[in-house]
N, C-alpha and C positions, 0 to 999 in steps of 0.2 A: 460563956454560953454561946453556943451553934449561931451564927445568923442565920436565919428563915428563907429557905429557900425562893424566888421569884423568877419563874418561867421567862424566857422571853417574851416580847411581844406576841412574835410569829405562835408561840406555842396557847400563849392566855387566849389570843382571837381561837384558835382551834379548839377550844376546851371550850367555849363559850358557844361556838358554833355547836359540838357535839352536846350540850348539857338545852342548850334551844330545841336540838334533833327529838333532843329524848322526851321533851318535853310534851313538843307537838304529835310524838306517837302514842304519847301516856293521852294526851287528849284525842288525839282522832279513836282510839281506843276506849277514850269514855272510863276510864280509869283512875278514880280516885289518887292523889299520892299514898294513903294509907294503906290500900292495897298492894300496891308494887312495891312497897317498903317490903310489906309480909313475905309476898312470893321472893323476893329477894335477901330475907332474912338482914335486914336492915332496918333504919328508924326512917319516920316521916321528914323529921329535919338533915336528915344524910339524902334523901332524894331533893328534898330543896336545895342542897350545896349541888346539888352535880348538875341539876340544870341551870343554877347558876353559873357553872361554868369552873365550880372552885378547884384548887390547884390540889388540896391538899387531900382530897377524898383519894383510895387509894383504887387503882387500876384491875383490883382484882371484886372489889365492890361494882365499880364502873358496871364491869363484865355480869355479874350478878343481876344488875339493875336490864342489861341489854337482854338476858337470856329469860329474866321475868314479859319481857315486852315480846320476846321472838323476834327478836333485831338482833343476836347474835352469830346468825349465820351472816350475813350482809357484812 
C-alpha cells in the first residue's frame, strides 16, 4: 500500500494560510458554508477541509471553491 503523501512544511503553512484566506472571504461575504459548497458544486465538509488548510482536497475543487467567492481572478 502507497504511503500518504505529506507536503512540506513550507507547502502545509501555505494551504493553511490560503484555506484561512477563503475563509475570511466566505465571511466578509456573509456566506454560509452550505452555500459556497452549492455554487461550487461540492459538499459542506469538502469546504471545511479546504479552510482547514487540508492537503488532500484537490486543486481543481480549490479553484471551484475560489470562482464561487470571485477570488479567482486574484
Amino acid at each position: 500500500m502507497p504511503t500518504p503523501h505529506r507536503p512540506p512544511p513550507s507547502a502545509r503553512r501555505a494551504l493553511k494560510k490560503l484555506g484561512e484566506d477563503i475563509r475570511d472571504a466566505r465571511l466578509r461575504r456573509k456566506l454560509p458554508m452550505e452555500i459556497v459548497a452549492e455554487r461550487a458544486a461540492t459538499s459542506r465538509p469538502t469546504i471545511s477541509r479546504i479552510e482547514k488548510g487540508d492537503p488532500s482536497v484537490s486543486i481543481g475543487i480549490i479553484a471551484a471553491v475560489l470562482q464561487a467567492l470571485n477570488l479567482l481572478e486574484r
